[in-house]
Residue, then its C-alpha position, 0 to 999 in steps of 0.5 A: x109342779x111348780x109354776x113361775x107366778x101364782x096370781x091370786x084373785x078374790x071374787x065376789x060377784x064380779x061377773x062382768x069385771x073377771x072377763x075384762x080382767x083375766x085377760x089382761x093377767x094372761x096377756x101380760x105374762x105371756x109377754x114376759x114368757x112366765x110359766x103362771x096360774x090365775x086362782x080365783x078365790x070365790x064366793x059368788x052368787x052370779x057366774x063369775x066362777x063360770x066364766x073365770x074357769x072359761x077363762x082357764x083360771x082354777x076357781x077354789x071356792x071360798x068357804x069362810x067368810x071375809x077378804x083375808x080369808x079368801x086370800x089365806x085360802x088362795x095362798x094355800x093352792x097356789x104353787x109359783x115361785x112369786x105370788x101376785x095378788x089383786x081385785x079382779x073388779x078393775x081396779x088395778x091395772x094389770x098390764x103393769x105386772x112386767x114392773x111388779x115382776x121384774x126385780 
């Protein structure tokens, strides 16, 4: 099944960032009525996979090491028309997606 955006998303030990910011992915693309799925790519020693997956995200665990890697692997699961990738550590402003998403 095919969605229309995948957001891929790297993790590591981003507990208190991933509960601000997988909000923020649902809310904007919702708002623009896109079918979507949030993949966190993780490699963590806190509960960020927890609390990603209460979020409704789907959590893949990263076995090879490195930030390439880690997006390779999300790539790999992901199943949207558009792929969208970023740091969930609060960095990047994810309300702006509509922008990305709209050409």
């Amino acid at each position: 099944m095919c969605v229309d955006v995948s957001v891929v998303l790297p993790t590591m030990n981003e507990e208190e960032a991933i509960s601000v910011v997988l909000p923020k992915v649902r809310e904007a693309l919702e708002r623009m009525g896109l079918s979507y799925e949030i993949i966190v790519v993780d490699k963590s020693s806190d509960r960020t996979p927890e609390i990603a997956r209460s979020l409704g995200a789907i959590v893949i665990r990263q076995g090879d090491k490195g930030y390439g890697d880690a997006y390779i692997t999300g790539f790999k699961h992901a199943r949207g028309k558009y792929i969208v990738m970023g740091d969930p550590d609060g960095s990047y402003d994810f309300s702006e997606l509509p922008k990305l998403l709209e050409p």
